[in-house]
C-alpha positions as CSV (number, residue, x, y, z in Angstrom):
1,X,112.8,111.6,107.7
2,X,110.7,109.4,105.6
3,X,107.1,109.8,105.6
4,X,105.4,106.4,106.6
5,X,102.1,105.6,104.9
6,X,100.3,102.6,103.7
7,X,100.4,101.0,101.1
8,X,96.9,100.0,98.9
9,X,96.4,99.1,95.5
10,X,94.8,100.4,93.1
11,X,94.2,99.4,89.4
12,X,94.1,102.1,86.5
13,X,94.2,100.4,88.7
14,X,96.5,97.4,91.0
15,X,99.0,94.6,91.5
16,X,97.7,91.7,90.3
17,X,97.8,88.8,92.3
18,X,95.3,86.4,91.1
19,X,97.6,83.6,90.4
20,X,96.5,80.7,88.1
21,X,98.5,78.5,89.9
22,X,97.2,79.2,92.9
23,X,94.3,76.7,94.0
24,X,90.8,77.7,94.6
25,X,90.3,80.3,97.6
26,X,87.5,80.0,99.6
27,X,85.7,83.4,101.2
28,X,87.4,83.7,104.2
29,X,84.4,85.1,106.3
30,X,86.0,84.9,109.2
31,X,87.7,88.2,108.6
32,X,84.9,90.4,107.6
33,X,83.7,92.1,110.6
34,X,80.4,94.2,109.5
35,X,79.6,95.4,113.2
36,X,82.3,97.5,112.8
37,X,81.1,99.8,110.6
38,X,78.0,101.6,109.1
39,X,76.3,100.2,106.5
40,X,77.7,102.0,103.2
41,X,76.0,105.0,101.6
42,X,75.3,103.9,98.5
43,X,74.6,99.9,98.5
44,X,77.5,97.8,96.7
45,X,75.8,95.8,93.9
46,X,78.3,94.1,91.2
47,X,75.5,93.8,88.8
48,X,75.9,97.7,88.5
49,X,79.9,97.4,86.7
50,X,78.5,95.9,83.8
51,X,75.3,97.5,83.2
52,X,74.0,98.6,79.6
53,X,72.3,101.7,79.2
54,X,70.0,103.3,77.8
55,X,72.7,105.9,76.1
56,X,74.8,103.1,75.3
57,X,71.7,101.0,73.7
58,X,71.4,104.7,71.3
59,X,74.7,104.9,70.6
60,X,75.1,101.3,69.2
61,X,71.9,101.0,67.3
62,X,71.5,104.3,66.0
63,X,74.7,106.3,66.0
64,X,77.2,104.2,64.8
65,X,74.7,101.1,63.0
66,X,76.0,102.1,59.6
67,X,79.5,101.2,60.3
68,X,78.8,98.0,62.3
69,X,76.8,97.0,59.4
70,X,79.2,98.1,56.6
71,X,82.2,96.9,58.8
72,X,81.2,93.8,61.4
73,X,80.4,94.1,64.2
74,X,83.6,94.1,65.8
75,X,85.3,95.9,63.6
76,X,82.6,98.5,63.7
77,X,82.9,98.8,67.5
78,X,86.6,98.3,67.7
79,X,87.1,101.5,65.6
80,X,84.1,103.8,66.7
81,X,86.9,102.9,70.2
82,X,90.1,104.2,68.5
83,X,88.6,107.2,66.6
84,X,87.6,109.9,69.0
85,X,85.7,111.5,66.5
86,X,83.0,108.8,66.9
87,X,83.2,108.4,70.5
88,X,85.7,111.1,72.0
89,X,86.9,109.1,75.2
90,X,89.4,110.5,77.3
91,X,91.8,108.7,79.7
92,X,91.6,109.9,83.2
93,X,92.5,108.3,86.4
94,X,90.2,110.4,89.0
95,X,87.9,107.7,89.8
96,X,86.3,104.2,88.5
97,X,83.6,104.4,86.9
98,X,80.8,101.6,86.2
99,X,80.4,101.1,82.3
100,X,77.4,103.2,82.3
101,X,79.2,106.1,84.3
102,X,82.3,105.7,81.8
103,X,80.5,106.0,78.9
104,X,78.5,109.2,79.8
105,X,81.5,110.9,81.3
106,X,83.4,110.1,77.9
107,X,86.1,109.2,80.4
108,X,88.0,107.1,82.8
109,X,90.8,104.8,83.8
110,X,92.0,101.4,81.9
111,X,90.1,99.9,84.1
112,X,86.7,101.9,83.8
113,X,87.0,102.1,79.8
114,X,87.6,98.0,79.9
115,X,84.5,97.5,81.8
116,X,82.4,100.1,79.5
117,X,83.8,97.9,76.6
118,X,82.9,94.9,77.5
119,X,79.4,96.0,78.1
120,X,78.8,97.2,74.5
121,X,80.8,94.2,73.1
122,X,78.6,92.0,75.4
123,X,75.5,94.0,73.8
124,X,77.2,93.3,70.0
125,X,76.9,89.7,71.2
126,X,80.5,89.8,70.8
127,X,82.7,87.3,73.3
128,X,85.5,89.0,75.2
129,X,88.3,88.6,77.3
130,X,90.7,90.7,79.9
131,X,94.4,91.3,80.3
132,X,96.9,92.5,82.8
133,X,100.4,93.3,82.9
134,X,102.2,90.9,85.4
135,X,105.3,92.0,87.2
136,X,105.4,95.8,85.8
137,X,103.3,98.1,88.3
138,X,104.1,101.2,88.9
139,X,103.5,102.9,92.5
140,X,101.5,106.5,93.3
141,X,100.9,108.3,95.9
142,X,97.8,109.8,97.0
143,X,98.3,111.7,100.6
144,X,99.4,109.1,102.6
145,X,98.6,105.9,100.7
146,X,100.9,104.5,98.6
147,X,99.2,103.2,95.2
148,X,100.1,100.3,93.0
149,X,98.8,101.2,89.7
150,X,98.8,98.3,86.9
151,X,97.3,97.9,83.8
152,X,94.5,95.7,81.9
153,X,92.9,96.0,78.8
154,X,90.1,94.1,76.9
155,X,90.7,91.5,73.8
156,X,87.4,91.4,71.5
157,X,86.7,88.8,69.5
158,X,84.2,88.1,66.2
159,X,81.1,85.9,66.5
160,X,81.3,82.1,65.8
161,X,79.3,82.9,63.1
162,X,81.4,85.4,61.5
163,X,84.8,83.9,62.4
164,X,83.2,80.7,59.8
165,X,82.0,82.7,57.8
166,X,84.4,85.6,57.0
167,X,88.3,85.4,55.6
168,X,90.5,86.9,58.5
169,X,92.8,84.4,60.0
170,X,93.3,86.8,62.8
171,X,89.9,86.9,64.8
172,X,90.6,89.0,68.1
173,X,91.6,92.4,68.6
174,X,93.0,93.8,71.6
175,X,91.9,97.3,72.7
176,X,94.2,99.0,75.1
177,X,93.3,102.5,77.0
178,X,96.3,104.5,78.5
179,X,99.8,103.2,77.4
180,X,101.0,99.5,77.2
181,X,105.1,99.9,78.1
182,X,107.0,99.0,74.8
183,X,108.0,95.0,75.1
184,X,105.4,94.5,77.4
185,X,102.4,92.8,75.4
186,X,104.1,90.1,76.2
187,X,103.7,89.5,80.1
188,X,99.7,90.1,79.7
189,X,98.2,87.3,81.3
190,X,94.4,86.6,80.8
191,X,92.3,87.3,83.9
192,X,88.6,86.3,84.9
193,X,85.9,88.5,84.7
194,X,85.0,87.9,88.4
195,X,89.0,89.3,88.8
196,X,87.9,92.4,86.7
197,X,85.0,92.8,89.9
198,X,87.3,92.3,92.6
199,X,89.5,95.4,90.7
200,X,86.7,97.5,90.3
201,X,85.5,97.4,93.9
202,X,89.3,97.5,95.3
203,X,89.6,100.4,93.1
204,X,86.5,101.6,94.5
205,X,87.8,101.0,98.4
206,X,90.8,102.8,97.9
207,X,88.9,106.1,96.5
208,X,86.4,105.9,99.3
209,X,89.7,105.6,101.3
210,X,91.4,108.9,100.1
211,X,88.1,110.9,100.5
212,X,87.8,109.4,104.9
213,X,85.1,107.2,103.8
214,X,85.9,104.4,105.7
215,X,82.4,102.9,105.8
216,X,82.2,103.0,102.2
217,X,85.8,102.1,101.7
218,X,84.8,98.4,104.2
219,X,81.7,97.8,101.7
220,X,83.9,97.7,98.8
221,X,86.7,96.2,100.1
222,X,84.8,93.3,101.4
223,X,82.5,92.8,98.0
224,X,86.3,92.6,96.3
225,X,86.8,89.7,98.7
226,X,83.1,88.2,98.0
227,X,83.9,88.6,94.3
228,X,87.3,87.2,94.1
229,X,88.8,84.9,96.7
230,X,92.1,84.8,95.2
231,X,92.8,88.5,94.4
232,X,95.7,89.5,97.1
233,X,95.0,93.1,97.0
234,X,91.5,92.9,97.9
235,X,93.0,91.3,101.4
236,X,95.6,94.0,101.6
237,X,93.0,97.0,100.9
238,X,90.4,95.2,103.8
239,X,93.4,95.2,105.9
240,X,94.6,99.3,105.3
241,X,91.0,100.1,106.1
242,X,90.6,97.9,109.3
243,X,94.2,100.0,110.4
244,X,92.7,102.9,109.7
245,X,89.3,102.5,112.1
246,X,91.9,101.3,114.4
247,X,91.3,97.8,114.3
248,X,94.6,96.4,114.3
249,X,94.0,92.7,115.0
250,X,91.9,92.4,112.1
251,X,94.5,94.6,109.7
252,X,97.1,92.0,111.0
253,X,94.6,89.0,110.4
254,X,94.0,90.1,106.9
255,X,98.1,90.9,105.7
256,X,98.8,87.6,107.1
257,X,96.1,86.0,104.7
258,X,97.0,87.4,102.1
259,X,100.9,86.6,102.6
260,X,99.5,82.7,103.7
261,X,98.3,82.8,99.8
262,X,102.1,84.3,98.6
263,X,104.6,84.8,100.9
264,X,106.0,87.3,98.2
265,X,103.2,89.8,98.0
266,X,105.0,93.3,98.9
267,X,101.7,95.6,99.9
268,X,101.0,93.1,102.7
269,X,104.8,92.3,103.9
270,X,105.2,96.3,104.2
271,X,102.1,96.9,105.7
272,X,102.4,94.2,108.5
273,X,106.1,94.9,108.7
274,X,104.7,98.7,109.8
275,X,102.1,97.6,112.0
276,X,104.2,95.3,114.1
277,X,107.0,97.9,114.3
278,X,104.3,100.1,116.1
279,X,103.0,98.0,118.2
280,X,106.6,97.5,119.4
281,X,106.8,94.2,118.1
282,X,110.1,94.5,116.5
283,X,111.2,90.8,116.7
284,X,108.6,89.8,115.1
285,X,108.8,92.5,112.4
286,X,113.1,91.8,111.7
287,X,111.9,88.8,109.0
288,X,109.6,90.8,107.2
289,X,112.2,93.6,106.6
290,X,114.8,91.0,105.7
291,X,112.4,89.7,103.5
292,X,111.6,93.1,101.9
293,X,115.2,93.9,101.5
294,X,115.9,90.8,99.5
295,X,113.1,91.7,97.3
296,X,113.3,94.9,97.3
297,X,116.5,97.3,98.1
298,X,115.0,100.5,98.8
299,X,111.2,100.9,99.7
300,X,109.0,103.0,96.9
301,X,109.5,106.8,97.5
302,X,112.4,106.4,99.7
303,X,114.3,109.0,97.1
304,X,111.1,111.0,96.0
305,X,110.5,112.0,99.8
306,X,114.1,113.0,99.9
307,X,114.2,114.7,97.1
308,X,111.5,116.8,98.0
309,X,112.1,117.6,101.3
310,X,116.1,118.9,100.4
311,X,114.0,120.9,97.9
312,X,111.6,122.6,100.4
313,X,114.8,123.1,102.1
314,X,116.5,124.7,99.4
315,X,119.3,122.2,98.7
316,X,118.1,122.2,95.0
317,X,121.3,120.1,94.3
318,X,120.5,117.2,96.8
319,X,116.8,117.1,95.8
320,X,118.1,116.6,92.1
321,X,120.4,113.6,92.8
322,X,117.8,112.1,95.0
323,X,114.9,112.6,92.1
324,X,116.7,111.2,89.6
325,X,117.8,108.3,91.2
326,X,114.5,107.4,92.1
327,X,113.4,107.6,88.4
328,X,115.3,104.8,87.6
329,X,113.2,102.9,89.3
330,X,110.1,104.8,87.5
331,X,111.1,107.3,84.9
332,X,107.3,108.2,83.8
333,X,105.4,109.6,87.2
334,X,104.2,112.7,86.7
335,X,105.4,113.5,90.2
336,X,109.0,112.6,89.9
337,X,109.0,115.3,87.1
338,X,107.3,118.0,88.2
339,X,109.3,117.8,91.5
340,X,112.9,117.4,89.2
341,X,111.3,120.3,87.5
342,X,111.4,122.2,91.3
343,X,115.3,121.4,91.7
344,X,116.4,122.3,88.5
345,X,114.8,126.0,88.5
346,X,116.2,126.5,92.0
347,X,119.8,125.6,90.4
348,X,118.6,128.0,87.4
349,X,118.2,125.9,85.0
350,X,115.2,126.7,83.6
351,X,114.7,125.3,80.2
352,X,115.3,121.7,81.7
353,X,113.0,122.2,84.5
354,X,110.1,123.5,81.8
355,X,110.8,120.5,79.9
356,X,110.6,118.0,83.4
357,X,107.3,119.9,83.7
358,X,106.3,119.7,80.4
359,X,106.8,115.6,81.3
360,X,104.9,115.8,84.2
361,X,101.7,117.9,82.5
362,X,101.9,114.8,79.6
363,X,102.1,111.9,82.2
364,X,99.4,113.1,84.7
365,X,96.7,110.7,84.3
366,X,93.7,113.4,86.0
367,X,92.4,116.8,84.3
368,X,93.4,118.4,87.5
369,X,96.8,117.4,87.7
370,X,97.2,118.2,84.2
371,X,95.3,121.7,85.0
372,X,97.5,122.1,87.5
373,X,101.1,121.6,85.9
374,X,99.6,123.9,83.3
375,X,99.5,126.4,85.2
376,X,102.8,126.0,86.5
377,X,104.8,125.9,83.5
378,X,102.7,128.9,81.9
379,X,104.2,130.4,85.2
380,X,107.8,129.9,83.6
381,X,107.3,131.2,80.2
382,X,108.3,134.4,80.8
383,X,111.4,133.1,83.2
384,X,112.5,130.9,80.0
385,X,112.0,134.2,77.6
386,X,114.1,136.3,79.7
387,X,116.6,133.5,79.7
388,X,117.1,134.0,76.4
C-alpha cells in the first residue's frame, strides 16, 4: 500500500506560486488562529534574513578590498562567490539559514546563499534582484512530508555610477548556487524580495515541522503569510501544520484559500483531497481527484514507495521496474538511486548498483546524506572487487 503523507513545500526550497498576474492579496487574518498554540521559541523577526554582520562587514572591507578595488565592485564580489578559495561555500540543503548564519556556516541551500548574497551586495551598495524556476520543481520526502523543492538564485547588478561610467554593455550577473537544469534559464521569472521572506519563513515552517515543532512551525508559517499575501505555499504549509495539531477546520479553511487564489495549485488539491477522504467526505473529495488526475496521472512517489517496499520484500526485480519508472518523472533524487542501487545488488548486479549509489552520494544535497551513501558504497568495494 501507499504511504499517505502531506504534502509541504519547501524551497532549496518551494513551488512558486506568487503569480504576477494575480491581483493584490490581502492578509487573510481570518485564518490565523494564535490561541492555538504557544508562542514560538525563538521570536520570528524578518529583519533578521537580511542582516549584515559583523564577519561579513571584515570580510568585505578587509579580506577581499583589494579585488573589489582592482576589479569593481561587483565583479569583485561576484567572483570572491564562484572561487571557493576566497570564500569556500558549500551547498547543503539541512536547513535555511539567515545571511548571517549562511555566511558563518560557509554553507547552505539556494535559498540561504541568495539571501547571504544579497546582504553583501546590499552592503557593496550594489542593486539586486531574485529569480525562480517556474513549472520545474522537483518533490522530496522527508518522513512523512512530501517536499516541493524549487530553485532561485540572485541577479547582481553594477552601480548607476559605474554602469555610466565603465564600457560593459552587459551590466548584471546572475549568480546561481546548486544546479540550474540545462534549458531552464529560460523559465526564471523575477520575484519580490518580500516573496524571498515568505520562502525563507515557509522554509523555516516546514524544518520546524520535521523536527515536531509545531509551535515554531505556526510562527513561521503565519509570518510567511504576513510577508507575502500572494505566495500559495505559505497557505498550504499553515494548513499541514493546523492538520497536524488536529485542527482540521482550519487546515481545510486554509487549502481552500489557497486553491480560491489557483484552482491549479497541487499541494493544496492533494492535501484537501486527503483530508476530506478522512473525514468520510468522499463526495466531496471525487472532484478534487478528478482534478488531480487530469493534472497529474500518478501522484509523486507512487512508484518510489513501490519500489521500495517489493525491495524490502525481496522482489529485487519489481522494485527495479517500479524505480525506474518513477525516475522518468525525476531522474536526479538522490533517493531514487540509492534505492535502484538496493534492487540491482539483490539481482547481483553490482557494478550498476555502485554506480546508482555513486549517483545518489553526488545528488544528496546534506553532508549527512552524502556521509551516509559513503558509507554504503565503501560497503560494496570489496563485493565489486571480488566480482572481478
Amino acid at each position: 500500500m501507499v504511504r499517505s503523507s502531506f504534502f509541504a513545500v519547501l524551497l532549496c526550497a518551494g513551488l512558486l506560486a506568487a503569480c504576477a498576474t494575480q491581483p493584490p492579496a490581502r492578509t487573510p487574518a481570518h485564518l490565523f488562529d494564535d490561541g492555538a498554540f504557544a508562542p514560538p521559541s525563538h521570536p520570528v523577526d524578518a529583519a533578521e534574513v537580511f542582516a549584515f554582520s559583523p564577519a561579513m562587514r571584515q570580510y568585505l572591507e578587509v579580506e577581499i578590498a583589494p579585488q573589489i578595488r582592482s576589479l569593481g565592485r561587483q565583479r569583485g564580489l561576484v567572483e570572491a562567490l564562484e572561487h571557493k578559495a576566497q570564500l569556500r561555500i558549500d551547498y547543503d540543503t539541512e536547513s535555511t539559514r539567515t545571511a548571517a548564519q549562511a555566511f558563518e556556516a560557509r554553507a547552505g541551500n539556494c535559498l540561504s546563499l541568495v539571501v547571504m548574497t544579497a546582504a553583501l551586495a546590499k552592503h557593496l551598495e550594489l542593486p539586486v534582484h531574485y529569480q525562480a524556476l517556474l513549472g520545474h520543481e522537483s518533490w522530496s520526502r522527508s518522513g512523512d512530508l512530501s517536499l516541493v523543492n524549487g530553485h532561485v538564485n540572485i541577479v547582481i547588478d553594477k552601480r548607476l555610477i559605474d554602469r555610466v561610467a565603465g564600457t560593459d554593455l552587459e551590466s548584471q550577473v546572475r549568480v546561481d548556487f546548486g544546479p540550474l537544469p540545462a534549458g531552464r534559464g529560460a523559465m526564471l521569472r523575477q520575484v519580490s524580495e518580500s516573496t524571498i521572506l515568505a520562502m525563507f519563513m515557509n522554509n523555516r515552517a516546514a524544518e520546524a515541522m520535521m523536527r515536531g515543532e509545531l509551535d515554531n512551525a505556526y510562527a513561521y508559517a503565519r509570518e510567511a503569510v504576513l510577508q507575502e499575501p500572494a505566495f500559495l505555499s505559505a497557505y498550504n504549509t499553515l494548513g499541514v501544520v493546523y492538520q497536524r495539531r488536529g485542527l482540521s477546520g482550519h487546515a481545510e479553511r486554509a487549502y481552500r484559500h489557497a486553491l480560491e487564489r489557483d484552482d491549479s495549485y497541487l499541494p493544496a488539491m492533494l492535501n484537501l483531497a486527503r483530508l476530506l477522504d478522512g473525514q468520510g467526505r468522499s463526495a466531496e473529495a471525487a472532484p478534487l481527484h478528478q482534478r488531480l488526475a487530469r493534472l497529474e496521472a500518478e501522484p509523486p512517489f507512487k512508484h518510489f514507495d513501490l519500489g521500495r517496499a517489493a525491495a524490502q520484500a525481496g522482489d529485487f526485480r519489481s522494485a527495479r521496474e517500479h524505480i525506474l519508472r518513477e525516475m522518468r518523472r525525476d531522474p536526479d533524487y538522490h533517493e531514487f538511486h540509492f534505492w535502484l542501487a538496493v534492487a540491482l545488488y539483490g539481482l547481483g548486479e553490482v557494478e550498476q548498483a555502485r554506480a546508482h549509489l555513486t549517483t545518489a552520494m553526488k545528488n544528496s544535497t546534506t553532508r549527512r546524506e552524502q556521509s551516509l551513501y559513503a558509507s554504503k558504497l565503501q560497503r560494496l568495494v570489496p563485493a565489486v572487487t571480488t566480482a572481478h
